[in-house]
N, C-alpha and C positions, 0 to 999 in steps of 0.2 A: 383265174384269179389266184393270186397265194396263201398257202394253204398252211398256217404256222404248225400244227398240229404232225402234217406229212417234214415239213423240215426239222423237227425234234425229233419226229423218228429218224429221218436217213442221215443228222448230226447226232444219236446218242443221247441228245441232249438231254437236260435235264425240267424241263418244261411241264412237261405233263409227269413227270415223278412229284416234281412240288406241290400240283392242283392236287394230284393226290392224297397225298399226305397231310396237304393241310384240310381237304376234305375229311379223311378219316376222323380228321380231330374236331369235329364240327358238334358231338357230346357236350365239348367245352361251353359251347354255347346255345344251341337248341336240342330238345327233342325230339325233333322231325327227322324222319328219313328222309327229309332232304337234306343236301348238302351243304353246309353255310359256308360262303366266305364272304366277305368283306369286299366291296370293288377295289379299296386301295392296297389291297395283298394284290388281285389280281393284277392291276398295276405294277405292283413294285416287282412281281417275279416274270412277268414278262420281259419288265426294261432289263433285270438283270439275266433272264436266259438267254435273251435275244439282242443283249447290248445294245439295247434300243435309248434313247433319249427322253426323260421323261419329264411329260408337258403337263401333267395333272396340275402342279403349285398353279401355276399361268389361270388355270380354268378356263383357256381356250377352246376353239371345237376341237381340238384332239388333246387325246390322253400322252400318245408316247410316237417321236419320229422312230422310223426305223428307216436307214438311211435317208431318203427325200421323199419318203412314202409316211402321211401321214395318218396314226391308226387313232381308231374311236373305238377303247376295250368298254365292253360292256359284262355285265353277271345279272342274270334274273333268273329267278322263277318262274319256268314255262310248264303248266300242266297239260297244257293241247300242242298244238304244231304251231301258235303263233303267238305273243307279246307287243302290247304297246306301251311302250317303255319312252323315259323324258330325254329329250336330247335338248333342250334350252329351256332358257329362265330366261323371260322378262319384266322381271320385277320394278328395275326403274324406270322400264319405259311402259309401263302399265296406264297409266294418265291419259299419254297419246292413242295405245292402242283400242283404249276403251271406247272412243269415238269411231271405230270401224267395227262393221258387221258384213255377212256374209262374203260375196266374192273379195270385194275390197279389205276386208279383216284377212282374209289368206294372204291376197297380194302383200298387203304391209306386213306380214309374217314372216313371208316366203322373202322381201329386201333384207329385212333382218336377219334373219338367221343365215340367208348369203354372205350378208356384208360379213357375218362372223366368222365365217368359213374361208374368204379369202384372207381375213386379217391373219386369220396363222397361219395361211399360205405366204403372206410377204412377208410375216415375222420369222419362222423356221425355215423359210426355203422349202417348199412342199410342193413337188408338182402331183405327186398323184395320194388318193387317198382311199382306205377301205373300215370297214368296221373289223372289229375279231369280235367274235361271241360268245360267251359259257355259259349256257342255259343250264339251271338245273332243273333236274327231274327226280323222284324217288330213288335212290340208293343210285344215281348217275348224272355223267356233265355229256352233257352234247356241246360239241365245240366246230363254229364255222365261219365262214367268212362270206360278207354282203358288202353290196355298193355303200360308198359314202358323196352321195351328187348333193350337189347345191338343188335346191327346188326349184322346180321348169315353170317360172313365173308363166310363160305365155302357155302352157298346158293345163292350169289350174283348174278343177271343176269339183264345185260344191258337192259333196255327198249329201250330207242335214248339217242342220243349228239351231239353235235354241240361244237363249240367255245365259244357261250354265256353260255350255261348250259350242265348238264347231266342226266338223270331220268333210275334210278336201282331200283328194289325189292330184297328182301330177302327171299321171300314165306313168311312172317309175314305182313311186311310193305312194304311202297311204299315210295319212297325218290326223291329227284329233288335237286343239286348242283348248284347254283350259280355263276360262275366264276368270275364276277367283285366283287361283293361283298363279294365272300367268305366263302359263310355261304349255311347251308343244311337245307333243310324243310323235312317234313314230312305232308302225307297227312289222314288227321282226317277226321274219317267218323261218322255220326251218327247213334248208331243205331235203331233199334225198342223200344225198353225198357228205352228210355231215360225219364228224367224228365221235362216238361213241366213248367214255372211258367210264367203266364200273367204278362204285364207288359202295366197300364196307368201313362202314361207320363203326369206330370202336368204340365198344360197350363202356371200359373205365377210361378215358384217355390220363387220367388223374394219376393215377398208379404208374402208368407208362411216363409221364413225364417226371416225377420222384423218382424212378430207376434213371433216364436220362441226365437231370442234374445230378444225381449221388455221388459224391466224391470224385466229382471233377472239376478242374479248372480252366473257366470259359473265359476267353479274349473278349474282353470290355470293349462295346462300340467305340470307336472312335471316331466315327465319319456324320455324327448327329449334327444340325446344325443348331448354334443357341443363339437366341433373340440377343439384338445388340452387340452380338462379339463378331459373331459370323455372318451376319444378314438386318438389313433395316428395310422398311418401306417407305418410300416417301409417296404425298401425292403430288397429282399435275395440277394442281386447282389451289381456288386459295380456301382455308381450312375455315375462315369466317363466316364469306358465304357458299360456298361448294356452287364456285364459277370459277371459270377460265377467264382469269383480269382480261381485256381486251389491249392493255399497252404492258404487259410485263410478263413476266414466266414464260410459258410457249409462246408467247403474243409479242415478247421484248424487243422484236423490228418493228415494230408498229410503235414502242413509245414516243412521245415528243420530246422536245429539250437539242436535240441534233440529227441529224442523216445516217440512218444504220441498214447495215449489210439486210436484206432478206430474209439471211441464215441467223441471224443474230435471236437466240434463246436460252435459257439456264432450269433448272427442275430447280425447284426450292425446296430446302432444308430448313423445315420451321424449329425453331430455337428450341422446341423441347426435345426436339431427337439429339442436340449437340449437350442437352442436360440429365439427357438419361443416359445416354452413349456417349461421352463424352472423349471418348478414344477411339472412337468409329474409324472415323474421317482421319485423313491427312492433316497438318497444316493448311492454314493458308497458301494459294499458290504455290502448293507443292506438288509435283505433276503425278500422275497414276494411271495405269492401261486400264481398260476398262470396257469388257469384251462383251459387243452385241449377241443376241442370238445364233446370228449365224457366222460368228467368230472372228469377225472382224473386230478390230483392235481400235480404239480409241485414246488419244491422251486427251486424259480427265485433268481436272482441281477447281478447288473451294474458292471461289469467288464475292467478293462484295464484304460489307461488314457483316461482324459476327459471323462468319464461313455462311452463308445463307442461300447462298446458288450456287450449283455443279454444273460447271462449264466443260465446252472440249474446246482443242485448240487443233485447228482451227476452229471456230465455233461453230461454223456452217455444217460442221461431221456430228453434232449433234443434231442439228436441224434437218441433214437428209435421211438420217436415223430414225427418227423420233414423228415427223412430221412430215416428208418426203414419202420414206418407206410403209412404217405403221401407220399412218391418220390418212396418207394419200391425200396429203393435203397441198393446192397449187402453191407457188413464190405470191406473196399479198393476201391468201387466203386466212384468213382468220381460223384458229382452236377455238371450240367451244365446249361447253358439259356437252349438250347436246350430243356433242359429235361422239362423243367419249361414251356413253349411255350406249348409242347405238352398237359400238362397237362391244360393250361390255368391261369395258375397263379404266379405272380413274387413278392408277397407282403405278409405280416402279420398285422393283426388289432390287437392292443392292447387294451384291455378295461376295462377300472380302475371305480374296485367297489366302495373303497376306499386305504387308504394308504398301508395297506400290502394284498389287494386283487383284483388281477386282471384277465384278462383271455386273450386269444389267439386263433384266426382262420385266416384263408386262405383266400387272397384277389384276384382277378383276376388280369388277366395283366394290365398294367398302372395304379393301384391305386396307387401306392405312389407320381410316377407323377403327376395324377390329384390331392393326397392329397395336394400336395407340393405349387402346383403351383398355388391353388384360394384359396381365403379363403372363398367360399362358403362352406354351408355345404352338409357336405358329405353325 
């Protein structure tokens, strides 16, 4: 299995110098001799050590591609040799799943968190997949690398259950259910072969960063992105009743009134995002590339009154995009919430390069909501 820790050493890299460092500075925020970082540091210095791709915005089952290899970074505190730690949320499909218990509660588990698992295998292009690990422990990171399998539905066997929780294996993993909150762990073990990196906590790091700014002059971000200039979210549903219309949006080959293509569907642009962002978008029917996931190239533009649906042209390249690839959905088969819930997600990010280039991915549930509703950034 690979082993990011041994490829930072035999590239020089700069990998584990960062865990480092920003470990030492963990003063800043706890008292503990343990080492704090944040998962989304850990994230971000890995996609940048390792020029990897990073999938975290998405909240797909993976954090970050690294070529066609998709990774699940995790960071916990492990005081023994093993952790079980959350790998899914099922919070909107909590309803359904509350009607199952023991074997049958895993099986419905174990389709879900599959179905999520191949969805960003067809959305990133992913053939294989692994965890990477950084456990902490007292004044060190243990760092390794474990399976990332889909769960062996026909292996499944009940460990115990109760009301509060459930605990199933598969003959690969070990799993624990949640009931109030919803969400499944998984438990990580360390093994023999892991990689060790010391870790001194600095006593003031306060003092050290006042000698580090002191009279120098630092290059201002410029690659941040801001709500409404750089990125919008739209959803796939309509915003009234959080449904997929059955004759319009993903469903618009199904409307009545005349004879339409199969492929024939638009994402809808509800009139407050052309009134907050009001320079977002193009024109009307003004064309724009508009890059999938996996880098293929679409021509976009704003269609219907008041710019209100994003079309492609041909339209159909939206539809085996959108609905083909991600939904896995047949020609005649109907979108639904439903379907979307399963999969984790009810949203699209749009992200403007410049004026005729932009790009497209999969947002989890309630992004358009949370985009909508703060103007924090996203």
């Amino acid at each position: 299995m690979m082993n990011f820790a041994s490829i930072d050493n035999e590239n020089n890299g700069n990998y584990l110098k960062l865990l480092s460092i920003v470990s030492k500075l963990s003063a800043l925020f706890s008292d503990s001799s343990i080492p704090y970082i944040h998962y989304r540091i850990i994230e971000n210095i890995f996609c940048k050590c390792f020029n990897a791709s990073n999938l975290s915005r998405s909240d797909t089952a993976f954090d970050a591609k690294y070529n066609s290899i998709g990774i699940g970074l995790k960071t916990f505190i492990c005081n023994s040799n093993n952790s079980s730690e959350k790998i899914a949320e099922f919070n909107q499909l909590s309803k359904d799943i509350q009607n199952f218990r023991g074997q049958k509660l895993a099986e419905k588990l174990a389709e879900y968190r599959n179905a999520r698992i191949e969805l960003a295998n067809r959305t990133y292009g992913i053939s294989e997949s692994l965890y990477h690990i950084v456990a902490r422990q007292e004044k060190k990171l243990i760092l390794f690398e474990t399976d990332y399998r889909p769960i062996n539905v026909d292996n499944i066997r009940i460990v115990k259950g109760n009301d509060k929780s459930l605990h199933f294996e598969d003959g690969q993993n070990i799993y624990s259910y949640n009931h109030s909150k919803s969400t499944l762990f998984r438990k990580f073990t360390i093994p023999q072969n892991h990689y060790l990196l010391d870790i001194e906590i600095i006593q003031d790091p306060y003092n050290l960063l006042l000698g580090l700014f002191e009279d120098r002059i630092l290059q201002p971000a410029n690659n941040t992105l801001t709500k409404g200039i750089d990125y919008v979210i739209l959803p796939l549903y309509s915003t009234k009743k959080r449904i997929v219309c059955p004759k319009s949006v993903l469903n618009q080959w199904n409307a009545a009134g005349r004879k339409r293509n199969v492929g024939e569907v638009y994402i809808p642009i509800p009139t407050i995002i052309h009134r907050k962002y009001p320079d977002f978008f193009p024109n009307r029917d003004a064309s724009f590339n508009l890059k999938v996931p996996t880098n293929e190239i679409l021509s976009a533009k704003l269609c219907q009154d008041n710019r209100k649906a994003l079309m492609t042209n041909p339209n159909r390249a939206l539809s085996d995009w959108l609905l083909r690839k991600v939904l896995q959905l047949a020609e005649g088969e109907l979108a639904t919430i439903e379907k979307l819930d399963i999969l984790g997600f009810d949203s699209v990010i749009i992200q403007k390069h410049d004026n005729e280039n932009f790009s497209i991915d999969i947002m989890k549930t309630n992004s358009y909501n949370n985009f909508i509703q703060s103007d924090l950034p996203y």
